[in-house]
C-alpha positions in Angstrom: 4.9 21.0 -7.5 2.9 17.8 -8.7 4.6 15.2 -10.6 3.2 13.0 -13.6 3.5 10.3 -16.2 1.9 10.1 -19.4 1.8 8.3 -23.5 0.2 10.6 -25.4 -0.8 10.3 -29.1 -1.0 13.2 -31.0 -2.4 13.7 -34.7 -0.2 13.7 -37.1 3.7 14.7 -36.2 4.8 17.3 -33.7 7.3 19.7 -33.0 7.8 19.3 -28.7 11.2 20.4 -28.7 9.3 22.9 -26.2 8.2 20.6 -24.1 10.2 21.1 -20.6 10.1 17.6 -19.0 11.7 14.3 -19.8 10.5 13.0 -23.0 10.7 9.5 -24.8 9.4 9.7 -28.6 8.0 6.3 -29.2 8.3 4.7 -32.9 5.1 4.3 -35.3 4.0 2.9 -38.3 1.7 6.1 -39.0 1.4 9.6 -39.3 0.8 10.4 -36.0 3.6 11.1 -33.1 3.4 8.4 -29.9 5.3 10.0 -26.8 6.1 9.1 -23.2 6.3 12.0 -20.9 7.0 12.4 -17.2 8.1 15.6 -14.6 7.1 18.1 -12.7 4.0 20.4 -13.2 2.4 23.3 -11.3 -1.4 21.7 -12.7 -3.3 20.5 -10.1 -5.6 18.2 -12.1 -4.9 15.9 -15.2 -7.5 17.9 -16.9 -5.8 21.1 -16.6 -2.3 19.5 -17.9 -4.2 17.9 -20.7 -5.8 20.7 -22.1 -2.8 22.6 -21.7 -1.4 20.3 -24.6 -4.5 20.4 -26.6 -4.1 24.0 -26.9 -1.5 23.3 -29.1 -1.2 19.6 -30.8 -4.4 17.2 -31.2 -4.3 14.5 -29.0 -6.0 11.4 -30.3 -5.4 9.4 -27.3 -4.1 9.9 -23.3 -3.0 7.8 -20.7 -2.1 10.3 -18.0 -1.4 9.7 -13.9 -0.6 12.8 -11.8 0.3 13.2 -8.0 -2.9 15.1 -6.7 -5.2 12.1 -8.0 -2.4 8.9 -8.1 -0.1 7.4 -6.5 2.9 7.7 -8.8 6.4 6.7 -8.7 9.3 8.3 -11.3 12.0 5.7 -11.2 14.6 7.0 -13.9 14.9 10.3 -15.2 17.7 8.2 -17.9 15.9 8.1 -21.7 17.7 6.0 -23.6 16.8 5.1 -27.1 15.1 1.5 -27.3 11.5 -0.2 -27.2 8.8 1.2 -25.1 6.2 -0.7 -23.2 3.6 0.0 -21.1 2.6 -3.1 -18.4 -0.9 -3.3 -16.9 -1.6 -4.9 -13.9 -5.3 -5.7 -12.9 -6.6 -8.2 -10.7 -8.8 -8.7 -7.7 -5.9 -8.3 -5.1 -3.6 -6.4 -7.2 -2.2 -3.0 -5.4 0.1 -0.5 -5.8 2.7 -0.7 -3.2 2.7 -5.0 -4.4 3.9 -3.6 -7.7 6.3 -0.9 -6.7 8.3 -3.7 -4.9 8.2 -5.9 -7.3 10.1 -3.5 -9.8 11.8 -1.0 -7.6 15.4 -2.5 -8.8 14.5 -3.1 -12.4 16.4 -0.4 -14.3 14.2 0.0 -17.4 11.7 0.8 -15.3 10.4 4.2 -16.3 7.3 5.1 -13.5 4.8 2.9 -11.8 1.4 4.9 -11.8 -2.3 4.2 -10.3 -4.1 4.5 -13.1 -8.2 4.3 -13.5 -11.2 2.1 -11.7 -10.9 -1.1 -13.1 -14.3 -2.2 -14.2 -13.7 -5.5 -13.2 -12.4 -5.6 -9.9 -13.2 -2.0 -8.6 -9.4 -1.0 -7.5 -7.1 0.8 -9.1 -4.8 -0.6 -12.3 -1.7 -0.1 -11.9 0.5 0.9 -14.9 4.6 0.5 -15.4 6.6 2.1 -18.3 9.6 0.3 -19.3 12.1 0.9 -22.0 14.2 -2.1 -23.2 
């Protein structure tokens, strides 16, 4: 079983009541229905979980990390209702395991995640999902 973290925007708004994994509905100005998603999938590739959800809803934008490619950390399975943000960390000498200490004890920590290359540095970004 692989494990993954996600914000997905889809077009327009969406039923996901049968979606199976923990699910944060984030708040917009629009149309369109802003989630964050994390759990446990038998996918092996972001791809494959992706256009699993595709088959259904139109996604206008993805942010997606999965076990089998990222380092990921799920550090609350608690949704509560409250504002969502997404941290990005990106620097020469950034790293994953620097970040993970740095907000292992923070409670509205949601995941920490590798995300992609960074084009200016050529490591991994590193992602963290809070809810406040």
């Amino acid at each position: 079983m692989n494990k993954f973290a996600w914000n997905l925007t889809f077009k327009w708004v969406v039923n996901l009541e049968e979606v199976e994994n923990n699910l944060l509905e984030i708040e917009v100005e629009s149309w369109d229905t802003v989630v964050y998603v994390h759990g446990d999938t038998d996918f092996e590739s972001s791809k494959d979980l992706i256009d699993s959800f595709k088959k259904y809803w139109e996604i206008l934008y993805h942010d997606i990390s999965i076990s089998t490619d990222d380092k990921l950390a799920i550090m609350s399975d608690d949704f509560w209702e409250g504002i969502y943000e997404l941290a990005t960390f990106e620097w020469v000498s950034v790293t994953y395991d620097e970040i993970l200490d740095r907000f292992n004890e923070v409670y509205e920590v949601l995941s920490i995640r590798e995300a992609e290359v960074s084009n200016k540095y050529g490591n991994r970004i590193i992602k963290v999902d809070f809810v406040y």
